[in-house]
C-alpha positions in Angstrom: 45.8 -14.8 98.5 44.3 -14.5 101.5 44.8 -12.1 104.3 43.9 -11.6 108.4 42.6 -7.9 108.9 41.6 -6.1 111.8 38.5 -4.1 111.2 37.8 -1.9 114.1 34.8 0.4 114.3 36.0 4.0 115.6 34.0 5.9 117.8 32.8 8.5 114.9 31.2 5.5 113.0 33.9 4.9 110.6 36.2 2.3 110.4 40.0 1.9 110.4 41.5 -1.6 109.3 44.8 -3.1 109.7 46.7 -6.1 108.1 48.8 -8.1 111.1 50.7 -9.7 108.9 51.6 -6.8 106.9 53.9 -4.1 109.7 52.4 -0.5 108.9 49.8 -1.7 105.9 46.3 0.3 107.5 43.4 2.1 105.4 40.1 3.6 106.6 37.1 4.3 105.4 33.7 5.9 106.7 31.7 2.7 106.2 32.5 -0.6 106.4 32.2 -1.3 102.6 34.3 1.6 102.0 37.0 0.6 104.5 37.4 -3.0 102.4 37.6 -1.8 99.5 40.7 0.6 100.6 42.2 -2.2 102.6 42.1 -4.3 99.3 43.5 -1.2 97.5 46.5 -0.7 100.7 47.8 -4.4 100.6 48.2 -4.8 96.8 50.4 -1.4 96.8 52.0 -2.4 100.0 53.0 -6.0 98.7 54.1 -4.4 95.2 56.3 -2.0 97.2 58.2 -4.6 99.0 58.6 -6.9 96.0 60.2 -3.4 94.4 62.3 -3.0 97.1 63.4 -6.7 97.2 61.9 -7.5 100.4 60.6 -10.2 101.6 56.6 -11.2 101.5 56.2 -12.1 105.2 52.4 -13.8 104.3 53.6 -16.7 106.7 53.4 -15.0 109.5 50.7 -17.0 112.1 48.7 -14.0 113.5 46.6 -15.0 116.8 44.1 -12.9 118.0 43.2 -13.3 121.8 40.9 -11.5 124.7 42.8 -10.0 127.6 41.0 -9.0 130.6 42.2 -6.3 132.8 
């Protein structure tokens, strides 16, 4: 399965990442290949902790990322 993340650089040069899709599922990592890999590791332990809990997989949810200027 696919997923959207959010991969945002963080002003000490490593990374945080986030899953829109997935409420509360963020890793981090001090390089970019290092944040993947714990994003990868973060979604498959949050998705087996809602199917434990009985909750629904909410992978359906259209995420649409847009520019706001202020």
């Amino acid at each position: 399965m696919d997923w959207k993340i959010v991969l945002e650089k963080n002003s000490d040069g490593s990374f945080t990442v986030t899953v829109p899709s997935l409420s509360g599922c963020i890793s981090q990592g001090e390089t970019k290949e290092e944040a993947l890999k714990n994003i990868k590791e973060a979604i498959e332990l949050h998705v087996s902790c809602l199917a434990e809990d009985g909750l629904p997989l909410n992978s359906k949810t259209k995420t649409e990322i847009v520019s706001v200027k202020l």
